[in-house]
C-alpha positions in Angstrom: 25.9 -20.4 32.9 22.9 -18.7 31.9 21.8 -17.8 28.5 19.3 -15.5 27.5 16.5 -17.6 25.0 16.1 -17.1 22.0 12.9 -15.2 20.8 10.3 -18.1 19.6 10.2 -18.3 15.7 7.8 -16.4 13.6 4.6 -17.9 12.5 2.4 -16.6 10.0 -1.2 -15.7 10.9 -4.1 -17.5 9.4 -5.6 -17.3 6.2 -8.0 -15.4 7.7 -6.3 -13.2 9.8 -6.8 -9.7 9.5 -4.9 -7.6 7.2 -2.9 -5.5 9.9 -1.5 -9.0 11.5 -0.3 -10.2 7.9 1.6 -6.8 7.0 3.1 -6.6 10.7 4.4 -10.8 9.9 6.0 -9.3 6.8 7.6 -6.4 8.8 9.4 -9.0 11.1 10.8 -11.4 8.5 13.7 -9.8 7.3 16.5 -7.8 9.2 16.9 -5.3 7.3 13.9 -2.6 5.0 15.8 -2.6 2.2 18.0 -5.0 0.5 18.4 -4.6 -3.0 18.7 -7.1 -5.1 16.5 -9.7 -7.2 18.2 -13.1 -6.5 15.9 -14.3 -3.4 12.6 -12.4 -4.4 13.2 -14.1 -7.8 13.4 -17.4 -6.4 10.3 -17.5 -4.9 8.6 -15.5 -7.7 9.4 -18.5 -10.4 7.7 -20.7 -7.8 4.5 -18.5 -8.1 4.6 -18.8 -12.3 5.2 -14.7 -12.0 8.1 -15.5 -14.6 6.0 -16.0 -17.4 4.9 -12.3 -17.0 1.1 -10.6 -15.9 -0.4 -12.0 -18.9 -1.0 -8.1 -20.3 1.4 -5.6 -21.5 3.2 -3.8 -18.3 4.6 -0.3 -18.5 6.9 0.2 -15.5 7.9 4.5 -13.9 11.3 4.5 -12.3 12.1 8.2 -11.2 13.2 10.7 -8.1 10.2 12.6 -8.8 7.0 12.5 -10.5 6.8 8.9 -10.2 3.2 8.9 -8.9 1.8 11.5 -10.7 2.9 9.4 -14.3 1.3 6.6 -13.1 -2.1 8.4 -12.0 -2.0 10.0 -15.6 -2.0 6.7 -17.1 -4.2 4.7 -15.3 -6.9 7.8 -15.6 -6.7 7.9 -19.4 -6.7 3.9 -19.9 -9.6 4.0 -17.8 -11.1 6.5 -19.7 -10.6 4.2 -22.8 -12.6 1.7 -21.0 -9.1 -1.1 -20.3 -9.0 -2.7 -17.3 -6.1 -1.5 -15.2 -4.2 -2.6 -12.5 -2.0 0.0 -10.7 0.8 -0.7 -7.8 2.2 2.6 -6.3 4.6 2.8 -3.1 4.3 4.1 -0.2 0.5 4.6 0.7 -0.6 7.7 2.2 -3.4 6.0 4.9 -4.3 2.7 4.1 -1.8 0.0 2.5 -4.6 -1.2 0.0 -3.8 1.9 -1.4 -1.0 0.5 -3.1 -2.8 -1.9 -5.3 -5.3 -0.5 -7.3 -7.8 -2.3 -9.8 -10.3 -0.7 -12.5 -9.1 2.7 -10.3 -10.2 1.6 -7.0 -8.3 0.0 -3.7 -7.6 -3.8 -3.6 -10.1 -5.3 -1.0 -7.9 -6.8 2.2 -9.2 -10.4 1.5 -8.1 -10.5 -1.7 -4.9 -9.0 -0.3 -4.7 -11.5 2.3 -5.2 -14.6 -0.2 -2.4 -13.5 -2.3 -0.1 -12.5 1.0 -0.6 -16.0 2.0 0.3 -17.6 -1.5 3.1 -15.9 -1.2 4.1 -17.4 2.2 3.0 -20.8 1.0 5.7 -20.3 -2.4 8.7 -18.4 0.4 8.3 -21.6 2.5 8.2 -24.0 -0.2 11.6 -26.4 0.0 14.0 -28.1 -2.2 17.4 -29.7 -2.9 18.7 -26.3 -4.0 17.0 -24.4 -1.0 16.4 -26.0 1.9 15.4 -22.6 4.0 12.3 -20.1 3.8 13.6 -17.3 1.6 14.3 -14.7 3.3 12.3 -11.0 1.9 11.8 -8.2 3.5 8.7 -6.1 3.6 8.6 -4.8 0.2 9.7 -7.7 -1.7 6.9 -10.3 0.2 4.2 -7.2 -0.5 5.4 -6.8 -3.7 4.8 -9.9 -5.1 1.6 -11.0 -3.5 0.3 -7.7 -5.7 1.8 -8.8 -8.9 0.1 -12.3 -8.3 -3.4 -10.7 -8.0 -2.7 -8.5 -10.5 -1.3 -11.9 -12.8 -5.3 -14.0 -12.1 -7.3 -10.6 -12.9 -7.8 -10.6 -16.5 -6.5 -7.4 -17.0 -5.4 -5.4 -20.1 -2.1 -3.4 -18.8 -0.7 -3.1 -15.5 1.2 -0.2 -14.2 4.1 -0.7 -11.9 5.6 2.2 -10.1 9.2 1.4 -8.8 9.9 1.4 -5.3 13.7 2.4 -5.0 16.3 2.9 -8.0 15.0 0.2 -10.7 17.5 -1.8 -11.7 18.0 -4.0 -8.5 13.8 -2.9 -7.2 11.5 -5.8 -7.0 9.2 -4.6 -9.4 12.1 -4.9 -12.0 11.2 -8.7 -12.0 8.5 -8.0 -14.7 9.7 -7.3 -18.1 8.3 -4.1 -19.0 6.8 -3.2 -22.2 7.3 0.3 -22.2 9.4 1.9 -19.5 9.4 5.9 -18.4 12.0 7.6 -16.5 10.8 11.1 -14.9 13.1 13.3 -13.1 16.3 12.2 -12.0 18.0 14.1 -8.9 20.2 13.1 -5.4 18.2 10.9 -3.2 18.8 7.1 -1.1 22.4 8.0 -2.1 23.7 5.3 0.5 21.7 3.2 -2.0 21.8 4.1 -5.4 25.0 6.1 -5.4 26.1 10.0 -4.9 25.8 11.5 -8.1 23.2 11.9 -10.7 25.0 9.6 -13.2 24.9 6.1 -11.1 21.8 6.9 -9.8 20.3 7.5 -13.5 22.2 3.8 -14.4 20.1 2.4 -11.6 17.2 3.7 -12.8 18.1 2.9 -16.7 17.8 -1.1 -15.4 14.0 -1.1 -16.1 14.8 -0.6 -19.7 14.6 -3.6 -22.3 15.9 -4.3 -25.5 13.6 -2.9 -28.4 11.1 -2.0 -26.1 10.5 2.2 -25.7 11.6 3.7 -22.9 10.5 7.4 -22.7 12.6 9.9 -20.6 11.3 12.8 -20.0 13.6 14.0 -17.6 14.8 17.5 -19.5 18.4 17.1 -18.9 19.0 13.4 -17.8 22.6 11.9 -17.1 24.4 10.3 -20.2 24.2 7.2 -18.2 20.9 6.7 -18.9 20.7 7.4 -22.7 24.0 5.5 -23.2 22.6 2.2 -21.5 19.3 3.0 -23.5 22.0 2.9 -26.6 24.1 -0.4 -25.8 20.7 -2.6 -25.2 19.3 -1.4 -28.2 16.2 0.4 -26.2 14.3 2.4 -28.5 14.5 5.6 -26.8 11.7 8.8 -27.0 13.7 11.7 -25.0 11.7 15.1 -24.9 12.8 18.1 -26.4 14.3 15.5 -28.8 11.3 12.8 -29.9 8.7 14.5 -28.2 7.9 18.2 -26.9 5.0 20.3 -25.5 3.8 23.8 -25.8 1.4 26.2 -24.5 0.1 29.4 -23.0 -1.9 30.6 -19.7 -5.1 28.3 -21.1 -4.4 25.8 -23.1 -1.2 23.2 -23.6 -0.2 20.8 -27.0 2.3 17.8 -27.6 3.5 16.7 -30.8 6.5 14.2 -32.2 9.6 15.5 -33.2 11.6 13.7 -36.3 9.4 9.9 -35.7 8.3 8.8 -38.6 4.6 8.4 -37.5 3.8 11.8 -36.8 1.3 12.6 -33.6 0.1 15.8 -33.1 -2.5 17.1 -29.9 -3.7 20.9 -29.7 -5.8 22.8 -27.2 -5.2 20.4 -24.2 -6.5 21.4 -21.2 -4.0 21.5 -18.0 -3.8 18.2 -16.2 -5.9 18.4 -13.2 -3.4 17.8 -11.2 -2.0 20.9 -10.0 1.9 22.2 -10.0 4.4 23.2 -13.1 6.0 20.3 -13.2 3.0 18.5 -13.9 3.2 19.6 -17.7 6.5 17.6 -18.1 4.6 14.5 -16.3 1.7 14.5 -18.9 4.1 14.8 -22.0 6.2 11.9 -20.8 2.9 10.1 -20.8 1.6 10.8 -23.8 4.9 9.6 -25.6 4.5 6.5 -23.7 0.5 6.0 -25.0 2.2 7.0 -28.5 4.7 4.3 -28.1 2.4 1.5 -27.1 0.1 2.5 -29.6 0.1 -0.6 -31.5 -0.8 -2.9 -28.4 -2.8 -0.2 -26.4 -4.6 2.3 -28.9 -6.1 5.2 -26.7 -8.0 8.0 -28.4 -7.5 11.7 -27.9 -11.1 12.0 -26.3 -9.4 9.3 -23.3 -6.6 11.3 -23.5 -8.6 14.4 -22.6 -11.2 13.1 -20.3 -8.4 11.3 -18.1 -6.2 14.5 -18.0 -9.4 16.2 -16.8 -10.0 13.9 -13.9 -7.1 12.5 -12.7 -6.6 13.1 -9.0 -4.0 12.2 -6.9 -3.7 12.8 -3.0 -1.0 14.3 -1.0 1.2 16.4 -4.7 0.3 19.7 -4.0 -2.8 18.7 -2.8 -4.9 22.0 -2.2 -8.0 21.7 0.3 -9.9 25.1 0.4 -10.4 26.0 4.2 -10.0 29.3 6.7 -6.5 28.7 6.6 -5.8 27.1 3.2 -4.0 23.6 3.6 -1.4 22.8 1.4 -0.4 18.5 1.6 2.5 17.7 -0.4 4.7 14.4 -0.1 7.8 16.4 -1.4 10.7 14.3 0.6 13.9 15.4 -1.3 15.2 18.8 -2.0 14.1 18.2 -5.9 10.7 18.1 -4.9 10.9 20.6 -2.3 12.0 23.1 -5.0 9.3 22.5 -7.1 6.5 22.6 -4.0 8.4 26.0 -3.2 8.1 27.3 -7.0 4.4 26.0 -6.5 3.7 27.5 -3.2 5.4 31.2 -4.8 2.8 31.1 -7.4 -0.1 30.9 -5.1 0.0 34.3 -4.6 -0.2 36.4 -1.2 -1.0 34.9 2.4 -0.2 37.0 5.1 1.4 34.1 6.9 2.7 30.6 5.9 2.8 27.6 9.1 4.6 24.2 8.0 4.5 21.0 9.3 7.3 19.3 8.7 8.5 15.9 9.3 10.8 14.0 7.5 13.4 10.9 7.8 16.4 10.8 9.7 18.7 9.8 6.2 17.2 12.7 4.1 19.3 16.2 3.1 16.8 17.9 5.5 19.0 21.4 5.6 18.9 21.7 1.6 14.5 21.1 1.8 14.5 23.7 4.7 17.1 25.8 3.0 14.6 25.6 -0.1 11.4 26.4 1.3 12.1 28.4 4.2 12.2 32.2 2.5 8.6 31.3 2.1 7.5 29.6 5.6 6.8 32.4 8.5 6.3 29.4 11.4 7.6 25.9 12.0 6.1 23.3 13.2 8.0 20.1 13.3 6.9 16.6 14.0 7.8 13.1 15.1 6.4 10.3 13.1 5.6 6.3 13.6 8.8 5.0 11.5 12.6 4.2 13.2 13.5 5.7 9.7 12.2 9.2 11.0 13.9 11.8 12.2 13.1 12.9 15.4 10.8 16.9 15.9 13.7 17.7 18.0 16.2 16.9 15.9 14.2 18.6 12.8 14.1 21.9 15.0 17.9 21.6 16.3 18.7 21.6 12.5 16.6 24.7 11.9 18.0 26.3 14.2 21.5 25.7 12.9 20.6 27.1 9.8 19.9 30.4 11.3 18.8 32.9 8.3 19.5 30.4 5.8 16.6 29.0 5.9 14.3 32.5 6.4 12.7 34.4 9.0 10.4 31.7 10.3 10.2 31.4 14.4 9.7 27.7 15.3 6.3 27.4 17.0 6.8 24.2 18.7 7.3 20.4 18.2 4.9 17.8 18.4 4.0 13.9 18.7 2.0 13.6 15.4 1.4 15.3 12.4 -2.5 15.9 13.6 -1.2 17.0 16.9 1.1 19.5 14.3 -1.6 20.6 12.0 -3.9 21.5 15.2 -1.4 23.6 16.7 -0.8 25.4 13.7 -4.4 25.9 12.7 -5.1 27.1 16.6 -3.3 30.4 15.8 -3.5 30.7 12.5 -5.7 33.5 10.6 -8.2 32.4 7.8 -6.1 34.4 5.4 -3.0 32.2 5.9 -1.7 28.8 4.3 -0.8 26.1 6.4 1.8 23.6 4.5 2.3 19.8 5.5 5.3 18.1 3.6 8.6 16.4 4.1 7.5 12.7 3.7 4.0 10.4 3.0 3.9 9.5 6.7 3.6 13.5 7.7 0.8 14.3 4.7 -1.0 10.6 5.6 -0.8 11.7 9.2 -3.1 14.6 8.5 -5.1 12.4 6.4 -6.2 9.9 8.7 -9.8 11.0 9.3 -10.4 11.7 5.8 -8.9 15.3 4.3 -9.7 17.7 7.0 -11.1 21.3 6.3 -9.6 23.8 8.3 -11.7 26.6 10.1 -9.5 29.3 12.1 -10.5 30.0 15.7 -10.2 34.1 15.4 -10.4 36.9 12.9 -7.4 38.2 11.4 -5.4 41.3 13.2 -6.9 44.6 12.3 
């Protein structure tokens, strides 16, 4: 009888192996991309002394949206107040060293690869209780190699942006110090459940007895305010503990009915553009009010880091002939607010999109959403088995028939750059050419660097 062998174990690279060979060893350990839960990653993390904390205080953003632009916000304005920061964000746009940030720049790939290799040393390590490697999957193995370089840094607070839900995430390990919850709406149902309620108790799990949690999620479920209320969280919701105001040129933030009152006037707009990015800042100014005792921050930090916090790939505007619009928006949340955003841009004779997007999204509602705006398609495969396909994108476009607008599809395409030049081949240098529907479509464009777009013609008489 014959029998097919079985594949030859896996190996980990070298110490000094490149970077690229140690992420794709982490790719192929585990079956599955996600499983949630904190029993295994916990194991090995007590092994690597991550159990007695960073050394620093740790705020930790849980979220559907607005996640990323919190934690920019923050780590601009503690930079500003001269702390040293250490940021870790999920997914990257380009480069995974994106995702672990210190004193506001990238993580160098050696100092990566030490701590990746640590972290295979402590996975491997056996004893009477386990006996076998722990198994982790990607972002559970990356996840703590970054919270051990960010525990032998010397820092003064670490951000941690969670990766999916909170509650059950691997970032959840850390006790946080001050949690935030943004904007809580329908998305990784088969995950985090199908309604707005259990996923807002997944997200409440970051939360910690006496320690603040600010929500600044307008209307969020009761789940998470109740949870907040049986662990005894101290709790700063907006519209209720905090609020903000403004006109066309200016914005303000003040406490409501706290007994230290905090007032800040004449605020200029975050630099990071979008209407939704008012809410984001007045979440995080509750939190730097909250932490105030451990992490004091002035209102000229507070200024300067609104001023020059930037943040690639949210409504990421990169002046060209066409305009180009990049915008990670993934969910039809986010699409809605990239559509309100895109609407008050103004006039462009003609809108192109590049879409591409993963195969377990609600892609009909984000077409549906955007679509009375969008004049031509054109949608994209991209380099995950999580993605939907550019024909299957286009099939369901075409089911939608007027329900998602006017727009003629132009085409489908390999890549996002293959996508984008298309697009940009016929477009005028009046128009707008949009790229969203997932961070591998907007890092596809992104790839060289972000590209400035010059039209081949003049526009139609």
């Amino acid at each position: 009888m014959l029998f097919e062998k079985s594949p030859p174990p896996l190996t980990a690279p070298e110490l000094g192996a490149p970077l690229a060979d140690w992420l794709a060893y982490c790719e192929r350990l585990h079956p599955a991309q996600i499983e949630l839960g904190l029993d295994r990653v916990r194991v090995v993390a007590q092994r690597m002394g991550l159990d007695q904390g960073l050394g620093c205080p740790v705020i930790t953003v849980a979220g559907t949206n607005g996640k990323g632009s919190t934690c920019a916000m923050l780590e601009a304005i503690f930079h500003a107040a001269s702390y040293r920061v250490g940021l870790y964000t999920s997914p990257h746009l380009v480069h995974f060293e994106e995702r672990c940030r210190l004193d506001s720049q990238a993580i160098d790939a050696a100092t990566l690869v030490a701590a990746l290799a640590a972290t295979e040393r402590a996975r491997c390590a056996l004893d009477a209780q386990h006996t076998q490697p722990v198994s982790l999957t990607y972002f559970e193995f990356t996840t703590l190699a970054i919270l051990q370089v960010f525990a032998q840094a010397g820092l003064d607070v670490v951000i941690l942006e969670v990766g999916l839900g909170g509650r059950l995430d691997a970032t959840n390990l850390i006790d946080t110090d001050c949690a935030i919850i943004t904007s809580i709406d329908l998305d990784h149902q088969a995950f985090l459940g199908d309604t707005r309620e259990a996923i807002g108790r997944e997200k409440a799990g970051i939360m910690r007895t006496e320690k603040p949690v600010v929500v600044s999620d307008p209307m969020p479920p009761a789940s998470v305010v109740d949870y907040a209320s049986q662990i005894g969280a101290d709790l700063w919701r907006v519209g209720t503990d905090f609020h903000f105001f403004g006109d066309q040129q200016q914005w303000g933030w003040a406490t409501s009915g706290r007994r230290d009152a905090r007032r800040y006037s004449g605020l200029a707009y975050p630099a990071l553009r979008g209407a939704n990015q008012l809410v984001n800042a007045a979440g995080v100014l509750a939190a730097l009010e909250a932490l105030r005792p451990v992490l004091p921050v002035n209102a000229q930090a507070i200024r300067q880091g609104l001023a020059l916090v930037e943040l690639p790939g949210r409504f990421q505007i990169i002046p060209g002939q066409p305009t180009l619009v990049l915008d990670v928006a993934h969910n039809p949340h986010s699409v809605a607010a990239l559509t309100a955003n895109l609407d008050a841009q103004g006039y462009f004779p003609c809108t192109h999109a590049v879409v591409g997007a993963m195969v377990d999204k609600d892609v009909e509602a984000m077409l549906t959403r955007v679509g009375p705006l969008v004049d031509r398609w054109y949608f994209t495969d991209l380099p995950t088995p999580r993605a939907a396909t550019a024909q299957q994108l286009r099939h369901q476009r075409e089911t939608l028939g007027d329900a998602a607008g006017k727009g003629a599809v132009a085409g489908t395409y390999a890549s996002p750059e293959q996508a984008l030049q298309a697009a940009t081949a016929v477009a005028n240098p009046t128009d707008r050419i949009v790229v969203f529907g997932s961070f591998y479509t907007v890092g596809g464009v992104l790839l060289q660097g972000p590209p400035r777009l010059h039209a081949q013609h003049l526009p139609h008489s």
